[in-house]
N, C-alpha and C positions, 0 to 999 in steps of 0.2 A: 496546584501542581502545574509546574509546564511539561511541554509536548516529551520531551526524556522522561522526567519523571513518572508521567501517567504511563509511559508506554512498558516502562521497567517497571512498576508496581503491577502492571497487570501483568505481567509475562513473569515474575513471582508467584501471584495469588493464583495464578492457572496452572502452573508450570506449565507455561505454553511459549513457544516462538511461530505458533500458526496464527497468519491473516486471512480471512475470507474475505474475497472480493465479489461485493452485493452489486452482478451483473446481470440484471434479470432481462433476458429479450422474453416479448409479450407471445412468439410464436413456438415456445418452449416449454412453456409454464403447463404445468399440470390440470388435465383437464377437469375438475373440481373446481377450480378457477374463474372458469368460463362464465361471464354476467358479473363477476362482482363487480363492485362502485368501482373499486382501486384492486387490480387484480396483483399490481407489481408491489405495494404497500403490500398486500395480506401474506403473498410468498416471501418478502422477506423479512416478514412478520415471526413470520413462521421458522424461517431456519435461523435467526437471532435467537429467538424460544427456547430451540433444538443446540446452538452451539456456542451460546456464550460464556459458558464454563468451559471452553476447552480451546479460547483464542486470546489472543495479545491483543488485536485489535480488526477492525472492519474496514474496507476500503470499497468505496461505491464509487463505481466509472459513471460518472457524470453524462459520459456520449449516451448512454443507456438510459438517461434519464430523458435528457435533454431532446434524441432523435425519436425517440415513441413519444413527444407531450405529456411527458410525466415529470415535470421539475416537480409537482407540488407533492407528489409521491415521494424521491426523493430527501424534500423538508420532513416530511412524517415520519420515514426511518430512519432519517438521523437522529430526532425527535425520540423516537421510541426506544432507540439504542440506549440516550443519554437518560430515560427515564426506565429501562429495565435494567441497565447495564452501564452504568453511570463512570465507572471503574476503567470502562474498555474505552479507548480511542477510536478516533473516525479521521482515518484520512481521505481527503476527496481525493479521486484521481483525476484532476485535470489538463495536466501537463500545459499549463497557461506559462506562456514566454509573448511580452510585448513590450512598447516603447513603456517608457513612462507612468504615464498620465493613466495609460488604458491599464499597466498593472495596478494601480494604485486600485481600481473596480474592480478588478480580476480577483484581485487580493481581498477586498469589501465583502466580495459575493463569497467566496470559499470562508470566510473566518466570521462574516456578521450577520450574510445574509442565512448561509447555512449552517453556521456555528460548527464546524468543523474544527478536528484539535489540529489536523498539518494539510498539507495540499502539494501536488505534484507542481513542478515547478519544469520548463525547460530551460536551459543557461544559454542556450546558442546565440542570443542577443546581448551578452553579458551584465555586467553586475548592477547597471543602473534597470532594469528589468528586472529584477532577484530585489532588489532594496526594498518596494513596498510591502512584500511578504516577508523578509526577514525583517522589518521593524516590528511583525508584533513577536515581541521577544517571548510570550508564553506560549505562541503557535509554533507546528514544525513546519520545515520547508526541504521537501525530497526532491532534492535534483536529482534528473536524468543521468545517468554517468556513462555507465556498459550494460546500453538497454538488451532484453533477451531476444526481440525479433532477429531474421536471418538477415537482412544484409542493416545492421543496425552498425556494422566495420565501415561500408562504405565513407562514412564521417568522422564515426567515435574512432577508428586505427587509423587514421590519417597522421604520419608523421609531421612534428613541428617542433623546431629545437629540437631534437631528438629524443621527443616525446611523442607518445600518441595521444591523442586530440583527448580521449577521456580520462587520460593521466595528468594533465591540465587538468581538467574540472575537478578531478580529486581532491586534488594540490590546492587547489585556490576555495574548493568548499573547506580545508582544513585549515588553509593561514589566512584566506583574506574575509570569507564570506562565513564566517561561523561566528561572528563576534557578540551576538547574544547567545549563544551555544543552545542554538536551535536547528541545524541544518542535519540533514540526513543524506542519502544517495540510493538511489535505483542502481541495482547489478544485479543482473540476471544472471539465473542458476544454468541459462544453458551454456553458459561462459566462466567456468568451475577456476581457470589458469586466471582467468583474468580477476575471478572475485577475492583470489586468493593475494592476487596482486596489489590490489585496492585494498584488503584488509591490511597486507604490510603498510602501504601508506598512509591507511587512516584508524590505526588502530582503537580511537573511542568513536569513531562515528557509529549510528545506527545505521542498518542496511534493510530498504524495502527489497525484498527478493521474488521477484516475478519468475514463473518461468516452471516451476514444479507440475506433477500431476499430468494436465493435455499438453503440454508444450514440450514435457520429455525429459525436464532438469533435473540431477541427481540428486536427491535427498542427502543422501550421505558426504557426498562430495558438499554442498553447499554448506553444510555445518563445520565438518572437519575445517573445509578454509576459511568458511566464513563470520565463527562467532569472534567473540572479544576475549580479550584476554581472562574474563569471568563466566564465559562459556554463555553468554549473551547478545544482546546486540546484530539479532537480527530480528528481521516481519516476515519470515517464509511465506507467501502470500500462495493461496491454492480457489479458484475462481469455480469454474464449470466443475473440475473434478470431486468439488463436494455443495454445489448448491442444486447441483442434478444430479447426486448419486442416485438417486432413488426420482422417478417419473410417477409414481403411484400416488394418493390420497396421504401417505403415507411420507414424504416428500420431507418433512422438516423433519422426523427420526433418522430419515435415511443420512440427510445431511450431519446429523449432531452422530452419529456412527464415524461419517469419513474424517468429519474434522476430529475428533479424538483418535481416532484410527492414525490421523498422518500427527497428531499432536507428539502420540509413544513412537510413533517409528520417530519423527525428530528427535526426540528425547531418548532415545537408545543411542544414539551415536552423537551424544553430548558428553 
């Protein structure tokens, strides 16, 4: 299967549009924790265990790996994912944007090194930057669109031709950059007008959707604009508000609780 397919076969067999994002900081984690070999591997051991019957797919922020010396952590739960939960997607969140040559690794490291199914993408260098991820035609590739941070306007609503800057990138993830029909788009939920906007425009794309839960995004509102015309086609991604619901020993029930808990509230106003 490619990166569409895997991602709508899970989001099927779960009846789920929740992604959990495997953002573990080492100064957070439950103190049970404390000494192990691999302390960021065992917690997300642990809420994989806890919620993979009640997600679409997993997205692990790479900076989280990368800034505490845990890449090889990382490998392990991508690893473990594809070996407990074979079914579900991993998308890295990298948001890797460079010349060339440097995506062409960029690209190597998200799809060979970590065997990831899609990877974050930024387009702000345009499309010779975006090529060596979209050439593996069975991986995805989630560009940045109508990010959820607060001044993410200062660029992305910049008028041009009388367009705003992330109505471009839309436009061109759906006629010029989607030609293995593997591209996706980031639009955040805390941007309800504008996801609703971007769905007019790109009515089969999938949508990674940041932004729910600690960030404030409306559940209801992201769905009502934001599925596909088969009441699909989205990653409602929810990070901290369910991989630390629960701070206790107790830690991966609490988490497989909130993600089925935001799996039926999504699934109520579908």
């Amino acid at each position: 299967m490619n990166f569409y397919e895997k991602l709508k076969h899970a989001a099927q067999l779960n009846r789920s549009l929740v992604c959990v994002g495997l953002d573990p900081d080492l100064k957070k984690l439950p103190a049970c924790l404390a000494g192990k070999k691999n302390p960021i591997f065992e917690f997300n051991k642990a809420i994989i265990d806890a919620t993979r019957d009640w997600v679409c797919c997993y997205k692990p922020q790479i900076a989280y790996y990368a800034g505490q010396g845990a890449e090889a952590e990382l490998k392990m739960t991508i690893d473990y994912i594809r070996e407990q939960a074979p079914l579900v997607p991993v998308i890295l969140d990298a948001k890797r944007g460079d010349i060339g040559s440097t995506a062409e690794m960029y690209a190597r490291e998200a799809f060979e090194q970590y065997n990831a199914d899609a990877v974050t993408v930024n387009p702000y260098m345009g499309f010779d930057t975006l090529k060596p991820f979209l050439d593996y035609a069975d991986r995805g590739v989630v560009i940045l669109c109508r990010t959820s941070n607060p001044n993410s306007g200062d660029l992305q609503n910049l008028m041009c031709d009388g367009k705003m800057v992330y109505e471009h990138v839309a436009e061109l993830a759906r006629d010029k950059w989607n030609y293995n029909r593997n591209v996706a788009l980031v639009i955040g939920a805390t941007y309800p007008e504008e996801l609703r906007h971007v769905r007019e425009l790109c009515p089969e794309l999938p949508f990674l959707v940041p932004g729910v839960g600690a960030q404030g995004g409306d559940v209801e509102k992201v769905v009502r604009y934001g599925c596909d015309a088969a009441g699909g086609g989205l990653a409602i991604n929810s990070s901290r508000g369910i991989i630390y619901a629960d701070k206790s020993e107790a830690f991966g029930a609490g988490a497989g609780r909130a993600a089925r808990e935001l799996r039926d509230l999504v699934n109520s106003f579908r």
